[in-house]
N, C-alpha and C positions, 0 to 999 in steps of 0.2 A: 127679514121678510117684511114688505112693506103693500100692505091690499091686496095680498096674494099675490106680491110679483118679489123675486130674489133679489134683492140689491148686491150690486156688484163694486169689492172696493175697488178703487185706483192702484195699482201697484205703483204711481208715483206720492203717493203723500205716505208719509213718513208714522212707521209703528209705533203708538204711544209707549205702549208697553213694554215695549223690546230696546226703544231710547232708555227706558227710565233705568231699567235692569241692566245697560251697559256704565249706563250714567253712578250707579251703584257699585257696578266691579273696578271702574278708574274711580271713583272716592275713596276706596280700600288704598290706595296707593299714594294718598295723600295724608292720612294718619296712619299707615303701618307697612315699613318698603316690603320686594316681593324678594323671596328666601330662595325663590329657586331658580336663580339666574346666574348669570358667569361673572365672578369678577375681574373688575376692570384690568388689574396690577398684576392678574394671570388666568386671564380667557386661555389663553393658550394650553398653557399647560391642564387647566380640566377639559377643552376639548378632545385634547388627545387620547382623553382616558375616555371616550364615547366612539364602542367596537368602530360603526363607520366611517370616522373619519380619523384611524389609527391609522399610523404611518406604519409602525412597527409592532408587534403583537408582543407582550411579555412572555419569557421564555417557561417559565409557572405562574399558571390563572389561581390566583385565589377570591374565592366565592363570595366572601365578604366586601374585599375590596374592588371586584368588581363583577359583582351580581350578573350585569346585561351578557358580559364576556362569557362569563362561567355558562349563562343560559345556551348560547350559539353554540358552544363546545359539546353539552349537552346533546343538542339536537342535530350538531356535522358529525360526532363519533357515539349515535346513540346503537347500543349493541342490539336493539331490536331488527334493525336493517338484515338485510342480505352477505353474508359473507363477500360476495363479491363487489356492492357497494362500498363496502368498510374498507376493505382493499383498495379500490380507487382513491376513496378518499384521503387513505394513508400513501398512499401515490402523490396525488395534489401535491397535500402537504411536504412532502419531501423533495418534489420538483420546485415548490417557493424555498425551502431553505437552499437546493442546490444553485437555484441562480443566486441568491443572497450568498454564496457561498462559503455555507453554516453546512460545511461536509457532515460534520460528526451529528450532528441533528439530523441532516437524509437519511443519513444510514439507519438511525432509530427509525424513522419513518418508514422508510422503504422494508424494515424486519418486522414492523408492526401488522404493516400488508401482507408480508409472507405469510404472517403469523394465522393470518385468517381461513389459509390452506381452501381459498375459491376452488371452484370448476372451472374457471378462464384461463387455460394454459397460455395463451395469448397475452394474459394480463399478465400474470406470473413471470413473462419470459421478461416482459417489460421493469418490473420491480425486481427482478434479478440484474438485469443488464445495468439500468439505472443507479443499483445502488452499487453494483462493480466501479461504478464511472466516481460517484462520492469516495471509494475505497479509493482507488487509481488516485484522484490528487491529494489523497491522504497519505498516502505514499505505501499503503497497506497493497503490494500488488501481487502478493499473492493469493489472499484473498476476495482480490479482485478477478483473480483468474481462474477460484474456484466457481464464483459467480456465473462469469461468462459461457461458462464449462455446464453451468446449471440452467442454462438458459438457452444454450444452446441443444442443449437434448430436450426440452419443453417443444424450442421453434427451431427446425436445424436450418433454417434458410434465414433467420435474423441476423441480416446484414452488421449491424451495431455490435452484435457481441459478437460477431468473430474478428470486428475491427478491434473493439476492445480488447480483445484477447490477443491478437496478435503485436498491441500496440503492451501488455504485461509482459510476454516473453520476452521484447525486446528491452525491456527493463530491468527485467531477470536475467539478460544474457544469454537466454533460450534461440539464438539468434536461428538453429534450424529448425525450433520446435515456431519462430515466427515467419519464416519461409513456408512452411505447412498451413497453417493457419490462413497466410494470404491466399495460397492457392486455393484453399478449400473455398474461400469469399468470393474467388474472382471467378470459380465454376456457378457460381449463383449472379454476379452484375461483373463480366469483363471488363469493363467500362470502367469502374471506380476508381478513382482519382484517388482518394486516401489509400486505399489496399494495392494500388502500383507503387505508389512514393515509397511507403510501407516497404513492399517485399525490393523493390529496389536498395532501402538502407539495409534492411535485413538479411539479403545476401551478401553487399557489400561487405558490413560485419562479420558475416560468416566465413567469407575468403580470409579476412583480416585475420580471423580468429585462429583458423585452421594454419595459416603462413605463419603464424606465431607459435603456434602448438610446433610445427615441423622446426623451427628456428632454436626452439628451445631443447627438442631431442638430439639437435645435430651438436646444441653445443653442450649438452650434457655428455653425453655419447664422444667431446672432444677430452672434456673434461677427467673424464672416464680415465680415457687411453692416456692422458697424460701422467693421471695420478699411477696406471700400472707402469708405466716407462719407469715414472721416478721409482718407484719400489724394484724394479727390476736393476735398475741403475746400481741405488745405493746399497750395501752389503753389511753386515753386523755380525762381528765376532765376538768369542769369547775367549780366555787363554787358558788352557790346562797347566799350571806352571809349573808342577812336578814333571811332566812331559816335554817341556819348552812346546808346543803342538797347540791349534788353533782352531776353533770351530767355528764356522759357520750359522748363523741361525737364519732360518727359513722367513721371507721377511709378514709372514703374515702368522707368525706365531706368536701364543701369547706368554707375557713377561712368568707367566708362571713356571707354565711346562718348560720354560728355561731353567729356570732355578733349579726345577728339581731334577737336572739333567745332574748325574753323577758324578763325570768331569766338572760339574761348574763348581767355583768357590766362591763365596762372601767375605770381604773383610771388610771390618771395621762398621758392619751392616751395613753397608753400599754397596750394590750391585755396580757391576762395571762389564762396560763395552767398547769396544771400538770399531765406528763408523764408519765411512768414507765409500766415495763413488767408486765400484769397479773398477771403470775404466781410468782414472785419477791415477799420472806417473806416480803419486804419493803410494797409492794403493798398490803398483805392481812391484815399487822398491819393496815394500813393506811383506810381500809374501814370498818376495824371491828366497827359495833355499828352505820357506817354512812347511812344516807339515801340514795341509788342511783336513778337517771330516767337515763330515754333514752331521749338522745334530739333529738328533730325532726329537 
Protein backbone atom coordinates (compact mmCIF):
# COMPACT_ATOMS: atom_id res chain seq x y z
CA UNK A 1 0.00 0.00 0.00
CA UNK A 2 1.66 2.97 -1.30
CA UNK A 3 -0.48 6.86 -0.37
CA UNK A 4 -3.40 4.90 0.09
CA UNK A 5 -3.40 3.40 -3.13
CA UNK A 6 -2.89 -0.83 -3.45
CA UNK A 7 0.05 -1.71 -5.39
CA UNK A 8 -0.47 -4.28 -7.76
CA UNK A 9 2.49 -6.92 -8.53
CA UNK A 10 3.32 -8.03 -12.15
CA UNK A 11 2.51 -11.54 -12.36
CA UNK A 12 5.52 -11.52 -14.97
CA UNK A 13 8.61 -10.80 -12.72
CA UNK A 14 9.83 -13.43 -11.12
CA UNK A 15 9.15 -14.66 -6.97
CA UNK A 16 12.09 -13.80 -5.01
CA UNK A 17 11.23 -16.00 -2.45
CA UNK A 18 9.84 -18.88 -4.04
CA UNK A 19 13.35 -18.82 -6.68
CA UNK A 20 15.38 -19.11 -3.58
CA UNK A 21 13.51 -21.98 -1.87
CA UNK A 22 13.50 -24.00 -5.29
CA UNK A 23 17.17 -22.91 -5.64
CA UNK A 24 17.50 -24.68 -2.03
CA UNK A 25 15.62 -28.05 -2.83
CA UNK A 26 17.89 -28.72 -6.19
CA UNK A 27 21.19 -27.70 -3.94
CA UNK A 28 20.06 -30.75 -1.67
CA UNK A 29 20.86 -32.83 -4.78
CA UNK A 30 24.16 -31.86 -5.26
CA UNK A 31 25.55 -32.86 -1.72
CA UNK A 32 23.10 -35.78 -1.00
CA UNK A 33 21.24 -37.86 -4.14
CA UNK A 34 17.52 -38.44 -3.83
CA UNK A 35 16.50 -41.99 -1.97
CA UNK A 36 13.33 -42.27 -3.30
CA UNK A 37 13.56 -42.81 -6.82
CA UNK A 38 13.78 -45.99 -9.42
CA UNK A 39 16.89 -47.30 -10.19
CA UNK A 40 18.26 -47.25 -13.28
CA UNK A 41 19.50 -51.38 -13.70
CA UNK A 42 15.84 -52.03 -12.55
CA UNK A 43 13.15 -49.22 -12.91
CA UNK A 44 11.29 -52.04 -14.32
CA UNK A 45 10.93 -54.39 -11.97
CA UNK A 46 10.05 -51.79 -8.98
CA UNK A 47 7.46 -50.27 -11.21
CA UNK A 48 5.62 -53.30 -11.32
CA UNK A 49 5.34 -53.60 -7.77
CA UNK A 50 3.30 -49.93 -7.95
CA UNK A 51 -0.81 -51.53 -7.74
CA UNK A 52 -1.29 -49.25 -10.94
CA UNK A 53 0.75 -49.98 -13.15
CA UNK A 54 0.77 -54.02 -12.32
CA UNK A 55 0.35 -56.15 -15.11
CA UNK A 56 -0.36 -59.04 -12.96
CA UNK A 57 -1.45 -58.92 -9.24
CA UNK A 58 0.40 -61.46 -6.72
CA UNK A 59 -1.62 -64.52 -6.07
CA UNK A 60 -1.00 -63.54 -1.87
CA UNK A 61 -0.72 -59.68 -0.89
CA UNK A 62 1.57 -59.40 1.92
CA UNK A 63 1.17 -56.30 3.93
CA UNK A 64 4.70 -55.55 4.47
CA UNK A 65 5.88 -56.15 1.17
CA UNK A 66 3.38 -54.38 -0.29
CA UNK A 67 1.66 -51.89 1.97
CA UNK A 68 -0.22 -49.70 -1.05
CA UNK A 69 -1.66 -53.39 -2.40
CA UNK A 70 -2.68 -54.61 0.91
CA UNK A 71 -4.46 -50.95 1.46
CA UNK A 72 -6.82 -51.36 -2.17
CA UNK A 73 -7.56 -55.01 -1.03
CA UNK A 74 -8.53 -53.39 2.17
CA UNK A 75 -10.99 -50.97 0.75
CA UNK A 76 -12.30 -53.53 -2.71
CA UNK A 77 -13.29 -56.43 0.00
CA UNK A 78 -13.80 -54.13 3.06
CA UNK A 79 -16.78 -56.39 4.96
CA UNK A 80 -18.51 -53.00 6.04
CA UNK A 81 -20.24 -52.86 2.44
CA UNK A 82 -23.46 -54.52 1.51
CA UNK A 83 -23.63 -58.12 1.11
CA UNK A 84 -24.64 -57.55 -2.26
CA UNK A 85 -21.72 -55.27 -3.16
CA UNK A 86 -19.15 -57.82 -1.76
CA UNK A 87 -20.80 -60.24 -4.11
CA UNK A 88 -20.24 -58.36 -7.14
CA UNK A 89 -16.99 -57.74 -6.33
CA UNK A 90 -16.15 -61.38 -5.85
CA UNK A 91 -17.88 -61.62 -9.12
CA UNK A 92 -15.27 -59.03 -10.88
CA UNK A 93 -12.80 -60.75 -9.47
CA UNK A 94 -13.57 -64.13 -10.67
CA UNK A 95 -14.52 -63.01 -14.17
CA UNK A 96 -10.54 -61.34 -14.39
CA UNK A 97 -9.13 -64.79 -13.24
CA UNK A 98 -11.76 -66.66 -15.77
CA UNK A 99 -10.58 -64.69 -18.76
CA UNK A 100 -6.80 -65.05 -17.55
CA UNK A 101 -7.92 -68.50 -17.22
CA UNK A 102 -6.77 -69.18 -13.59
CA UNK A 103 -10.21 -71.59 -13.30
CA UNK A 104 -9.48 -72.88 -9.90
CA UNK A 105 -9.04 -69.15 -8.55
CA UNK A 106 -12.91 -68.26 -10.16
CA UNK A 107 -14.24 -70.82 -8.66
CA UNK A 108 -12.78 -69.56 -5.07
CA UNK A 109 -14.07 -66.17 -6.31
CA UNK A 110 -17.25 -66.93 -7.61
CA UNK A 111 -17.90 -69.22 -3.79
CA UNK A 112 -16.70 -66.27 -1.91
CA UNK A 113 -19.84 -64.29 -3.65
CA UNK A 114 -22.11 -67.16 -2.79
CA UNK A 115 -20.73 -66.94 0.41
CA UNK A 116 -22.31 -63.47 0.98
CA UNK A 117 -25.92 -65.19 0.66
CA UNK A 118 -27.28 -61.23 -1.14
CA UNK A 119 -30.90 -60.67 -1.86
CA UNK A 120 -30.00 -60.28 -5.83
CA UNK A 121 -31.37 -63.60 -7.05
CA UNK A 122 -30.24 -62.12 -10.33
CA UNK A 123 -26.81 -61.89 -9.09
CA UNK A 124 -26.66 -65.14 -7.55
CA UNK A 125 -28.07 -66.90 -10.76
CA UNK A 126 -24.95 -65.13 -12.45
CA UNK A 127 -22.24 -66.34 -9.76
CA UNK A 128 -23.73 -69.78 -10.09
CA UNK A 129 -23.70 -70.07 -13.79
CA UNK A 130 -20.28 -68.36 -14.09
CA UNK A 131 -18.69 -70.38 -11.82
CA UNK A 132 -20.27 -73.78 -13.45
CA UNK A 133 -18.56 -72.33 -16.74
CA UNK A 134 -14.76 -72.25 -14.47
CA UNK A 135 -16.03 -75.94 -13.18
CA UNK A 136 -16.91 -77.12 -16.98
CA UNK A 137 -13.21 -76.40 -18.21
CA UNK A 138 -11.94 -77.86 -15.23
CA UNK A 139 -13.34 -80.77 -16.23
CA UNK A 140 -15.39 -80.84 -12.86
CA UNK A 141 -18.83 -81.27 -14.85
CA UNK A 142 -20.85 -82.45 -12.61
CA UNK A 143 -20.46 -80.01 -10.53
CA UNK A 144 -20.94 -77.91 -13.02
CA UNK A 145 -24.29 -79.26 -13.46
CA UNK A 146 -25.12 -78.95 -10.13
CA UNK A 147 -24.52 -75.24 -10.54
CA UNK A 148 -26.52 -74.67 -13.44
CA UNK A 149 -29.29 -76.63 -11.93
CA UNK A 150 -28.88 -73.97 -9.03
CA UNK A 151 -29.21 -71.21 -11.06
CA UNK A 152 -31.55 -72.14 -12.86
CA UNK A 153 -34.28 -72.36 -10.15
CA UNK A 154 -32.87 -68.57 -8.93
CA UNK A 155 -33.61 -67.36 -12.96
CA UNK A 156 -35.51 -70.19 -14.85
CA UNK A 157 -35.38 -68.22 -18.13
CA UNK A 158 -31.33 -67.85 -17.86
CA UNK A 159 -30.43 -68.68 -21.17
CA UNK A 160 -26.52 -69.41 -20.00
CA UNK A 161 -27.29 -72.05 -17.70
CA UNK A 162 -29.41 -74.11 -19.49
CA UNK A 163 -26.81 -73.86 -22.38
CA UNK A 164 -24.41 -74.81 -19.82
CA UNK A 165 -26.21 -77.44 -18.51
CA UNK A 166 -27.01 -78.98 -21.55
CA UNK A 167 -23.54 -78.61 -22.88
CA UNK A 168 -22.54 -80.98 -19.04
CA UNK A 169 -24.91 -83.74 -19.91
CA UNK A 170 -23.56 -84.07 -23.04
CA UNK A 171 -20.14 -84.71 -21.36
CA UNK A 172 -21.61 -86.89 -18.96
CA UNK A 173 -23.28 -88.90 -21.80
CA UNK A 174 -26.73 -87.71 -20.54
CA UNK A 175 -27.31 -87.34 -24.21
CA UNK A 176 -31.39 -87.40 -23.32
CA UNK A 177 -31.16 -85.59 -20.21
CA UNK A 178 -29.19 -82.93 -23.10
CA UNK A 179 -32.19 -83.17 -25.59
CA UNK A 180 -34.34 -81.90 -22.53
CA UNK A 181 -32.35 -79.25 -21.45
CA UNK A 182 -32.24 -77.75 -25.20
CA UNK A 183 -35.73 -77.96 -25.58
CA UNK A 184 -36.39 -76.37 -22.32
CA UNK A 185 -33.79 -73.16 -23.78
CA UNK A 186 -35.28 -73.04 -27.00
CA UNK A 187 -39.10 -72.52 -25.45
CA UNK A 188 -37.49 -69.32 -23.89
CA UNK A 189 -35.04 -67.87 -27.63
CA UNK A 190 -36.13 -70.50 -30.69
CA UNK A 191 -33.69 -68.85 -32.30
CA UNK A 192 -30.43 -69.89 -30.49
CA UNK A 193 -27.89 -70.87 -32.51
CA UNK A 194 -25.85 -72.75 -29.73
CA UNK A 195 -29.07 -74.70 -28.20
CA UNK A 196 -29.92 -76.10 -31.99
CA UNK A 197 -26.21 -77.17 -32.71
CA UNK A 198 -26.47 -78.35 -29.24
CA UNK A 199 -29.67 -80.55 -29.27
CA UNK A 200 -28.83 -81.44 -33.11
CA UNK A 201 -25.52 -83.35 -31.58
CA UNK A 202 -27.27 -84.48 -28.74
CA UNK A 203 -29.90 -86.31 -30.39
CA UNK A 204 -27.53 -87.46 -32.94
CA UNK A 205 -25.78 -89.07 -29.94
CA UNK A 206 -28.83 -90.33 -28.47
CA UNK A 207 -29.86 -92.41 -31.80
CA UNK A 208 -26.23 -93.55 -31.72
CA UNK A 209 -26.41 -94.54 -28.24
CA UNK A 210 -29.77 -96.29 -28.34
CA UNK A 211 -28.71 -98.29 -31.95
CA UNK A 212 -25.72 -99.44 -29.79
CA UNK A 213 -27.75 -100.47 -26.61
CA UNK A 214 -30.11 -102.47 -29.27
CA UNK A 215 -26.83 -104.07 -31.17
CA UNK A 216 -25.57 -105.09 -27.95
CA UNK A 217 -28.82 -107.05 -26.66
CA UNK A 218 -29.21 -108.65 -30.07
CA UNK A 219 -25.66 -110.03 -29.79
CA UNK A 220 -25.98 -110.96 -26.34
CA UNK A 221 -29.25 -112.52 -26.63
CA UNK A 222 -27.05 -114.50 -29.79
CA UNK A 223 -24.62 -115.16 -27.63
CA UNK A 224 -26.93 -116.61 -25.18
CA UNK A 225 -28.67 -119.19 -27.56
CA UNK A 226 -25.44 -120.31 -28.73
CA UNK A 227 -23.92 -121.06 -25.39
CA UNK A 228 -27.53 -123.21 -24.55
CA UNK A 229 -27.10 -125.09 -28.11
CA UNK A 230 -23.60 -125.90 -27.20
CA UNK A 231 -24.84 -127.34 -23.52
CA UNK A 232 -27.72 -128.94 -25.29
CA UNK A 233 -25.27 -130.41 -27.83
CA UNK A 234 -22.63 -131.84 -25.77
CA UNK A 235 -23.61 -134.82 -23.09
CA UNK A 236 -21.54 -136.00 -19.96
CA UNK A 237 -21.68 -139.36 -18.52
CA UNK A 238 -20.69 -141.32 -15.74
CA UNK A 239 -20.09 -145.25 -15.60
CA UNK A 240 -21.57 -147.57 -12.97
CA UNK A 241 -19.06 -150.33 -13.42
CA UNK A 242 -20.36 -152.85 -11.24
CA UNK A 243 -23.51 -152.46 -13.69
CA UNK A 244 -21.63 -152.03 -17.01
CA UNK A 245 -24.82 -149.08 -17.15
CA UNK A 246 -24.34 -145.31 -17.87
CA UNK A 247 -25.54 -142.18 -16.57
CA UNK A 248 -26.15 -139.26 -17.86
CA UNK A 249 -25.61 -135.91 -16.07
CA UNK A 250 -27.88 -133.06 -16.48
CA UNK A 251 -25.55 -130.35 -18.14
CA UNK A 252 -26.15 -127.65 -15.65
CA UNK A 253 -25.50 -129.59 -12.60
CA UNK A 254 -22.96 -129.12 -10.17
CA UNK A 255 -19.66 -131.32 -10.02
CA UNK A 256 -20.87 -131.97 -6.53
CA UNK A 257 -24.37 -133.35 -6.32
CA UNK A 258 -22.59 -135.78 -8.93
CA UNK A 259 -20.30 -137.29 -6.65
CA UNK A 260 -22.64 -137.74 -4.23
CA UNK A 261 -24.67 -139.62 -6.70
CA UNK A 262 -24.52 -143.23 -5.20
CA UNK A 263 -23.79 -145.05 -8.57
CA UNK A 264 -20.90 -142.69 -8.87
CA UNK A 265 -17.15 -144.06 -8.05
CA UNK A 266 -13.93 -142.26 -7.42
CA UNK A 267 -10.73 -143.90 -8.13
CA UNK A 268 -7.48 -143.02 -7.46
CA UNK A 269 -9.21 -139.43 -6.32
CA UNK A 270 -10.04 -138.50 -9.95
CA UNK A 271 -13.34 -138.04 -10.78
CA UNK A 272 -13.94 -139.26 -14.31
CA UNK A 273 -16.31 -138.47 -17.15
CA UNK A 274 -16.94 -138.98 -20.56
CA UNK A 275 -17.89 -136.24 -22.94
CA UNK A 276 -18.66 -135.91 -26.49
CA UNK A 277 -21.32 -134.24 -28.75
CA UNK A 278 -24.74 -136.16 -28.97
CA UNK A 279 -25.10 -135.91 -32.15
CA UNK A 280 -21.11 -137.22 -32.76
CA UNK A 281 -21.11 -140.94 -34.96
CA UNK A 282 -18.47 -141.41 -31.89
CA UNK A 283 -21.19 -140.74 -29.60
CA UNK A 284 -23.98 -143.05 -31.09
CA UNK A 285 -21.33 -146.06 -31.57
CA UNK A 286 -20.48 -145.46 -28.01
CA UNK A 287 -24.18 -145.92 -26.53
CA UNK A 288 -25.33 -148.44 -29.00
CA UNK A 289 -26.52 -151.63 -26.88
CA UNK A 290 -25.60 -149.42 -23.46
CA UNK A 291 -28.07 -148.89 -20.65
CA UNK A 292 -28.62 -145.00 -20.11
CA UNK A 293 -30.43 -143.26 -16.76
CA UNK A 294 -30.79 -139.88 -15.81
CA UNK A 295 -29.03 -138.86 -12.84
CA UNK A 296 -30.56 -137.05 -10.43
Amino acid sequence: MVGGQRTVMDPSQPDAASDDAMDEFLEKFRSQPYRGGFHEDKWEEEFEKIPLFMKTAPSEINAKENPDLACLQSIIFDEERSPEEQAKTYKDEGNDYFKGKEYKKAVVSYTEGLKKKCNNPDLNAVLYTNRAAAQYYLGNFRSALNDVTAAKKLKPCHLKAVVRGALCHLELKNFAEAVSWCDEGLQIDAKEKKLLELRAKADKLKRTEQRDIRKAKLKEKKEQNKNEALLQAIKVYFEDEDRAELYCVPPKTILLRVLQNPRYFVKALTPVFLVCVGTSPFCKNFLQGRKVHQAK
